[in-house]
N, C-alpha and C positions, 0 to 999 in steps of 0.2 A: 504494500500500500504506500500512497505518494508523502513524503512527508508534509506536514499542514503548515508547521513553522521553523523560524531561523533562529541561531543563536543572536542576529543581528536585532532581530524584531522582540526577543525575549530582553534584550539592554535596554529596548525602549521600553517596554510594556513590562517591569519592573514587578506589577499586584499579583501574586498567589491568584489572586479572584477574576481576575482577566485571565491569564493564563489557564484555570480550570474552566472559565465558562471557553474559552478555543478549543481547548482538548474536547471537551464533552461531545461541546456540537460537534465540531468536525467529524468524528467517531460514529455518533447519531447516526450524519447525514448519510456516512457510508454505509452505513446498517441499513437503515428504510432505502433507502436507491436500490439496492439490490431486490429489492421481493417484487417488483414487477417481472423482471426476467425472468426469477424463479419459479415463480406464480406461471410461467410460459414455457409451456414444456416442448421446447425446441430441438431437444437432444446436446444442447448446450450442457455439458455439467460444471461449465468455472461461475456461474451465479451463483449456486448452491454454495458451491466452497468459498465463495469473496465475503458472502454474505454470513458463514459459518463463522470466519476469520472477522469480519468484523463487530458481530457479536461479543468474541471476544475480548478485542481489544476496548469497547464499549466497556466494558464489565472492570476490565483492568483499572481506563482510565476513572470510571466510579472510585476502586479499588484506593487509588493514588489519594483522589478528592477527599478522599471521604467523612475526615473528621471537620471539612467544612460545609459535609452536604445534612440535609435533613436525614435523622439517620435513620428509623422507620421508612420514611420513604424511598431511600436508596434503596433500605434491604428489599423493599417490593420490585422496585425498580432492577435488579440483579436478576432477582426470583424469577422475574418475568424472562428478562432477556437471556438468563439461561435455560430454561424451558423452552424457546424457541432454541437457542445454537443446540438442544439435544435433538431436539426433533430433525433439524437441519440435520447433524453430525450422521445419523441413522440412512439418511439419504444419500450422505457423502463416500459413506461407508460402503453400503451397495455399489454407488457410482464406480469406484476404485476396484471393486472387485470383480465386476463385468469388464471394466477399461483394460486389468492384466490376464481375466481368460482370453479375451478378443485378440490379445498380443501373443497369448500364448496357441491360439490357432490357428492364428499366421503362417506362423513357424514349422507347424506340422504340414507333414508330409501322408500318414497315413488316415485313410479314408475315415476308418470305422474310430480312430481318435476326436477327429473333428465334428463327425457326427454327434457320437455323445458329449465334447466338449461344448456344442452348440446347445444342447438339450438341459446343459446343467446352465447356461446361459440365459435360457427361455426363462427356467425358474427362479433364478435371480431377478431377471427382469418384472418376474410377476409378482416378486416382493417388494420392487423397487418403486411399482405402481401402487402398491400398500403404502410404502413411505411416504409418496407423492400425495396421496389422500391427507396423511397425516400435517405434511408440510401446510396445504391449500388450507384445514380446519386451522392451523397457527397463524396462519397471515390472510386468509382473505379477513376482509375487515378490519384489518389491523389499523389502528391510529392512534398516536402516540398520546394524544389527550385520553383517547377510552385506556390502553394497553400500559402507560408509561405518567399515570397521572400526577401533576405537579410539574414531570419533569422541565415542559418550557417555561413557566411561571419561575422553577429557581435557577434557569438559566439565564433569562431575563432579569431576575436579581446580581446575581454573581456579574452579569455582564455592567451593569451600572453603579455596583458598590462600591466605596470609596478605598482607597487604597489604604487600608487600615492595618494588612496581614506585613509583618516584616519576612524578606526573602530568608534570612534565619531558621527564624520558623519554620519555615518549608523544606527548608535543608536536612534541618536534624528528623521533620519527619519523615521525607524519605528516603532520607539514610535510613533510618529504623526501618523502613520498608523493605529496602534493599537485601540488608543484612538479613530480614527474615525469608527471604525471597531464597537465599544462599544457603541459609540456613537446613530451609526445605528440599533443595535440591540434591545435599552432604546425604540428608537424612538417608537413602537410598546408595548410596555409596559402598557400605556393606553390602550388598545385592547383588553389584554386577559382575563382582567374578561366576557368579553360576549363570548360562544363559537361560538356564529351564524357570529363573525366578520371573515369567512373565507381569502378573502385575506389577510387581516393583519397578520394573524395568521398562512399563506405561506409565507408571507415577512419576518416574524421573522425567520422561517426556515431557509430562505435564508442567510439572516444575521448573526445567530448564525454559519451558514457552512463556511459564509467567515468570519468569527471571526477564526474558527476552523482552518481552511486553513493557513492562516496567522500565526498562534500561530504555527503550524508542520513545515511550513519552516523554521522559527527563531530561532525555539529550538532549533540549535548549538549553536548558540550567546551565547541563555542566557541560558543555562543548563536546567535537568530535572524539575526543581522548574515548570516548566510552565506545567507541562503534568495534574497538577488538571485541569486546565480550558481547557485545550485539549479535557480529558474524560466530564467535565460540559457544553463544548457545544455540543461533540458527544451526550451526553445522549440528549439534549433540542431537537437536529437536529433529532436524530431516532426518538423521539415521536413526533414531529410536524408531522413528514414524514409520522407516521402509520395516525395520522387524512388527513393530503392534501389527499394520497391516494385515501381514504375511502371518503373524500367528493367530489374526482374527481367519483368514482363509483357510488358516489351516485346519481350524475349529470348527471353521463352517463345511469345508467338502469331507472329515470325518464322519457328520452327521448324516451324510448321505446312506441312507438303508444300501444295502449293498443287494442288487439286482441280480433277477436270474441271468440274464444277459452274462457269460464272462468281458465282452469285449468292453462293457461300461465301466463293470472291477475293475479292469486292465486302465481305463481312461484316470479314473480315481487314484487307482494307484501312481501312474507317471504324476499326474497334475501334484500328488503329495510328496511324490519327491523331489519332484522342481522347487515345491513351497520351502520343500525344509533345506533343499541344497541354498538356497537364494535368503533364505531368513538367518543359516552358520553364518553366510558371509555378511550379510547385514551387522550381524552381531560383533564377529570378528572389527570389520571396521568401525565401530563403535567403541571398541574396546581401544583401538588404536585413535579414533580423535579422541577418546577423555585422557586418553595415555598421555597425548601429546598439550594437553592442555593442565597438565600435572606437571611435566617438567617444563612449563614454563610458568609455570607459578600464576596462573591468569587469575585464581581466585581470590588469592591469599592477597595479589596485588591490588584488584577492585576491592577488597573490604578496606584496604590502609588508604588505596585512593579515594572513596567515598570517603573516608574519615577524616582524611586529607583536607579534602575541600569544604567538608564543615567548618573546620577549625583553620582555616587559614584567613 
């Protein structure tokens, strides 16, 4: 997503309260633009996912605000917005896993593989038309006064309040954000020498995203310095995401009853050892970017640098 502001425009525009009501909206506006396309079922799936992702960052930037936002109604405000990114995620989920059988039956050569490759294709598709009901019941009618109430009335405040917040203030709180952000990600640390600890190893995912999240909106503040650990959790976040994928597929085509047909066993069979040949190596590289962001000390570094720039 495009970035909204400059470190230039952040020296002029100095208020905590200006700067939360840019974040908000900006975030908002890329959330609601999306659900028309999505709402359009085109055969397009990057609406689904733009509007998945900006949920999130939506939720994040709340996250950041929040000991200046009403605080019941943020939490409804979250509630809400996360209830759609699940309902989205569920469609994205599908999306991704018709997008690598369809790749993966490219690639084949024998007849009676593609056949029932296409077969087990049909029936993803026919849950993905499930999901698609699910998405249309979370957004048609969606409007931000019925779905998100308050939320332009305190953005409208925030935007005209007086600059009362000192930038201090802001700092030490998102330092403490940070740190717990870091915190959360360590947590899971223990986990990843086993590959088979799957949820752990989605919960870091998680964690490294709202590391990630957190560090994109504050880069005004603190200037480019922070874009290493941007890219060090983007990288940690896409390779986690190729193994969850891959171990979500791999959970799904296990559940397939297994057929009189041998020739579909047979399909099954190869598609799951494609999954789990592609999911080692996922992991493997994985194992090798946190390797690589261990000896270079990138954590250890952000927590003294955040500290840094409080106290300087």
């Amino acid at each position: 997503m495009r970035k909204s502001f400059s470190s230039s425009i952040m020296r002029n525009k100095a208020s905590l309260l200006y700067y939360s009501f840019k974040s908000i909206s900006n975030y908002l506006k890329y959330f609601v633009q999306e659900r028309k396309d999505v709402l359009l079922v085109s055969g397009d799936i990057e609406p689904v996912h733009r509007m998945r992702v900006a949920s999130r960052r939506l939720r994040a930037a709340l996250n950041v605000f929040n000991n200046i936002l009403p605080r019941q109604k943020a939490k409804l405000w979250k509630k809400e917005i996360s209830r759609i990114g699940q309902v989205l995620g569920r469609a994205r989920e599908l999306d991704m896993h018709i997008k690598f059988l369809r790749g993966v039956k490219k690639r084949l050569k024998k007849d009676s593989y593609i056949v029932n490759i296409e077969l087990i294709i049909e029936s993803l598709e026919i849950k993905r038309g499930q999901a698609q009901k699910q998405v249309e019941r979370a957004l048609t009618g969606f409007e931000i006064e019925k779905n998100l109430p308050g939320l332009k009335a305190c953005l409208r405040e925030l935007s005209s309040e007086a600059r009362r917040h000192l930038k201090n203030k802001f700092y030490n709180r998102d330092s403490a954000l940070i740190q717990e952000r870091l915190d959360k990600l360590f947590e899971f640390v223990p986990y990843i020498s086993n590959p088979q600890n799957i949820h752990e190893l989605h919960q870091m995912r998680i964690a490294a995203k709202n590391l990630r999240y957190i560090l994109e909106i504050l880069k005004p503040w603190y200037g480019e310095w922070v874009d290493k650990y941007i890219r060090a959790c983007r990288d940690i976040q896409d390779v986690l995401g190729d193994v969850h994928e891959l171990d979500v597929l791999i959970e799904l085509l296990s559940g397939f009853v297994k057929a009189q047909d041998k020739e579909f066993n047979h399909t099954l069979e190869y598609l799951l050892r494609e999954c789990v040949h592609l999911r080692n190596n996922a992991y493997k590289k994985f194992i090798r970017v946190w390797n690589s962001t261990q000896r270079r000390r990138m954590w250890v570094k952000l927590r003294w640098e955040i500290l840094g720039f409080v106290f300087s």
